[in-house]
C-alpha positions in Angstrom: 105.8 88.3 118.4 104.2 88.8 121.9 101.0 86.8 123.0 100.0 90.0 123.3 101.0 91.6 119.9 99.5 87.7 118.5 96.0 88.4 120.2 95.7 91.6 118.3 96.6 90.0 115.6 94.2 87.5 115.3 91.4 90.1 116.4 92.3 92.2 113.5 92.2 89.5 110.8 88.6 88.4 112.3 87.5 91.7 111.8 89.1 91.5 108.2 87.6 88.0 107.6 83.8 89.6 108.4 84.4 92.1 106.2 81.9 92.5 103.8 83.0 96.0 101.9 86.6 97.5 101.3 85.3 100.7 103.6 85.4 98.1 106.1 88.8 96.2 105.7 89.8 100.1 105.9 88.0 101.1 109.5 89.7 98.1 110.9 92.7 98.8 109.8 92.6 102.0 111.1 90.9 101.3 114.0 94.3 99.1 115.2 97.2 101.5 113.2 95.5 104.8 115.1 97.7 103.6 118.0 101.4 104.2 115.8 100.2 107.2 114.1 98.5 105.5 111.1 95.5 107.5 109.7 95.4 106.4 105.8 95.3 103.0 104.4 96.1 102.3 101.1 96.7 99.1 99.0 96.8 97.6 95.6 98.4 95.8 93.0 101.1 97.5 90.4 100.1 98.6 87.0 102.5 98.1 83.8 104.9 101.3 82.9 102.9 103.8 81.1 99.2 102.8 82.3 96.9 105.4 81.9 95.2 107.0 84.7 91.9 104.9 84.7 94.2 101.5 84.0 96.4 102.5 87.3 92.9 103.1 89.4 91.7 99.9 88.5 94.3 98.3 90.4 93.6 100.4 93.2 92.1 97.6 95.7 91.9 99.6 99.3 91.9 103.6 99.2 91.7 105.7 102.3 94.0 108.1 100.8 93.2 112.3 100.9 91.5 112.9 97.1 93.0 115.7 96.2 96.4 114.0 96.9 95.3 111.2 94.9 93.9 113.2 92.1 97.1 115.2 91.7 99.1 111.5 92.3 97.7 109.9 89.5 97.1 112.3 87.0 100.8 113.2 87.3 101.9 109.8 86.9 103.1 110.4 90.5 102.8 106.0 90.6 105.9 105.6 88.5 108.5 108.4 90.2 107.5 107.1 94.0 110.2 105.3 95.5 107.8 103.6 97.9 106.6 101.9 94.3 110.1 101.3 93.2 110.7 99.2 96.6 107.3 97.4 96.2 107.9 96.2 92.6 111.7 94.8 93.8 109.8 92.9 96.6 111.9 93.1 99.2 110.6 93.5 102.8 108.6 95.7 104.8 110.4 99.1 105.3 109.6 102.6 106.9 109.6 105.4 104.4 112.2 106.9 106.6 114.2 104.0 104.8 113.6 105.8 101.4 115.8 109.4 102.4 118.8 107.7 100.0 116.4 107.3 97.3 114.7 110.3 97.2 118.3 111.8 97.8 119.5 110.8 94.5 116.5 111.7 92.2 114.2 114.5 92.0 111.3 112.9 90.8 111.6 110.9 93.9 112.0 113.6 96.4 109.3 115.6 94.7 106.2 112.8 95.6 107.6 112.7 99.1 107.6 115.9 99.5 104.2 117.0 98.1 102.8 113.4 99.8 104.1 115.3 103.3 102.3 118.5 102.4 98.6 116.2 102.8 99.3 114.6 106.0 101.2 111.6 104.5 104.8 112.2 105.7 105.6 108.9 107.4 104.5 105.0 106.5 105.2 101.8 106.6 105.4 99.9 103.5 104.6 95.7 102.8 105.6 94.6 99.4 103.4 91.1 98.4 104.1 88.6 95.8 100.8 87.5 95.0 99.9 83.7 93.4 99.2 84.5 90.4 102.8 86.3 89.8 101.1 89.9 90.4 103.2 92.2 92.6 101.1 93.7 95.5 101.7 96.7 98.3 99.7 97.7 101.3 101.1 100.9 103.5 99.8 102.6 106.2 100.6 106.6 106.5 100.4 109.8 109.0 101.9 112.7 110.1 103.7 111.3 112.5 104.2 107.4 113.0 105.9 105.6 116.3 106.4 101.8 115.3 107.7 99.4 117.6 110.4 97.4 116.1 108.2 94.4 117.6 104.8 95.4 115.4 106.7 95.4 111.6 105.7 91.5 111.7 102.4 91.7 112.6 101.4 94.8 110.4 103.2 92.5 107.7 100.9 89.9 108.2 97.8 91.9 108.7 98.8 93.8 105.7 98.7 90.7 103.7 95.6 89.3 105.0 94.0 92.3 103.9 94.9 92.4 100.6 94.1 88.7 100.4 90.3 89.6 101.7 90.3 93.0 99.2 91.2 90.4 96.2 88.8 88.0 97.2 85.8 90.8 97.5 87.5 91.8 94.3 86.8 88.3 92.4 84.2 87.7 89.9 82.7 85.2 92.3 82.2 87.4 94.7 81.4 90.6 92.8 79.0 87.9 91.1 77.4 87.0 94.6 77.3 90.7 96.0 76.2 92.1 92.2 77.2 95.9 91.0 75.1 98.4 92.8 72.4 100.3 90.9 73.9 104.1 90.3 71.8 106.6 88.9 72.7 108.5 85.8 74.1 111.6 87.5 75.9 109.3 90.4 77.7 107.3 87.3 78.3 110.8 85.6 79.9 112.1 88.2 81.8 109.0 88.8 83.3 109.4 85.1 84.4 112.8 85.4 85.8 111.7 88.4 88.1 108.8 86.6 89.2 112.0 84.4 90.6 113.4 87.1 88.2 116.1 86.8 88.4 118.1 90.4 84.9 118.9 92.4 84.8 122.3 90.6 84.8 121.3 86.9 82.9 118.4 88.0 80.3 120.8 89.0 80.6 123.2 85.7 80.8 120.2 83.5 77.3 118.9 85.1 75.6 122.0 85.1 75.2 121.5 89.0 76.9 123.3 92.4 79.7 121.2 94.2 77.3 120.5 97.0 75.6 118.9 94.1 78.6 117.4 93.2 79.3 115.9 96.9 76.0 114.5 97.1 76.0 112.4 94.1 79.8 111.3 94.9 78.4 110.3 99.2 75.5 108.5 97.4 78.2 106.3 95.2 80.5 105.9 97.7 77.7 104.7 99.6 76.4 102.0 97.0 79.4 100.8 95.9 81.0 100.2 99.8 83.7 102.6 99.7 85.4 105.4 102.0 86.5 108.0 99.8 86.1 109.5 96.3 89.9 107.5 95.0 88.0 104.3 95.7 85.0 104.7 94.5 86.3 105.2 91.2 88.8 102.3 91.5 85.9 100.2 92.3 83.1 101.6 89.8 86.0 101.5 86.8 87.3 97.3 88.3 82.9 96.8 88.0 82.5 97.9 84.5 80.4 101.1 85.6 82.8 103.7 84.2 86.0 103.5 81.8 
């Protein structure tokens, strides 16, 4: 690694450290992988075969995914054809998904997430599997359209990778979640939240609450708000890991 490549490291993983929300582990992440083509973040550990939907959310830890991609990924069971997934749970090392063409050669399934992932923006990434302390199987990857990574930069997005899951679980501990105490939703907010977790789109969402989908949208911007999140995927992953919906 460069002293270069080392300083942005270690300016990245300050800006990690001070983190005080998972929206903002996110916005630096993205702030440093905008330069490679990274626009979405996404991280969390794996679920057992044949979780439900709400049981694979919860282990959602960092989500700056498109939410109609992850609303059709997880209520499809999308999480146990992925090859990215396959890789992470054999916890090899980092790899590009332009590593993954054999595997999604060879199975359907396989081909079939890639493809419809490319169809939301998300048609290259970069991939770090993490064995975590506890025996817990981790992965972080960073997507876009179109990604240029430097050979030189797969170490230091490894490491960065893994410091920020290490800050997302510790913002994620009871300690903490003690210290920083679940937000205050209202009815509607947590209502909206639930349907959500269904995987209920903004249309039923609306119909099912009586409301319009600008309704809809401002109760969801109000959670995502309270609960320190960037998009609709995490704010249910974090409201479900807090006890406020099932």
């Amino acid at each position: 690694m460069s002293r270069r490549s080392l300083d942005q490291t270690l300016e990245i993983t300050r800006s990690i450290d001070r983190a005080r929300s998972p929206a903002d582990i996110a916005e630096a992440l993205l702030f440093t992988g905008a330069r490679f083509g990274f626009e979405r973040v996404l991280a969390g550990t794996m679920p057992a075969p044949g979780s439900t939907r709400s049981q694979q959310l919860a282990h959602v830890l960092l989500a700056d995914w498109p939410d109609e991609w992850a609303r059709r990924y997880f209520s499809h069971g999308y999480l146990f054809a992925d090859p990215a997934i396959r890789r992470v749970r054999a916890v090899g090392g980092p790899f590009l998904w332009s590593e993954l063409e054999l595997d999604c050669a060879e199975d359907a399934a396989a081909r079939r997430v890639m493809n419809e992932a490319g169809e939301f923006g998300l048609r290259a990434g970069f991939t770090v599997p993490l064995a975590m302390l506890d025996g817990a199987v981790a992965g972080f990857s960073l997507a876009g359209e179109r990604v240029e990574l430097p050979p030189a930069m797969r170490g230091a997005l490894t490491l960065i990778g893994s410091y920020a899951v290490a800050r997302c679980v510790q913002l994620a501990s009871p300690v903490d979640a003690a210290r920083r105490r679940p937000p205050r939703l209202s009815p509607r907010e947590t209502e909206a939240l639930q349907w959500a977790a269904e995987g209920r789109t903004e249309g039923e969402i609306a119909e099912a609450m009586g409301i319009s989908e600008h309704g809809v949208d401002k109760h969801m911007r109000v959670a995502r708000r309270k609960l320190g999140t960037r998009n609709r995927t995490h704010a249910v992953a974090e409201a479900i890991r807090l006890g406020l919906v099932r």
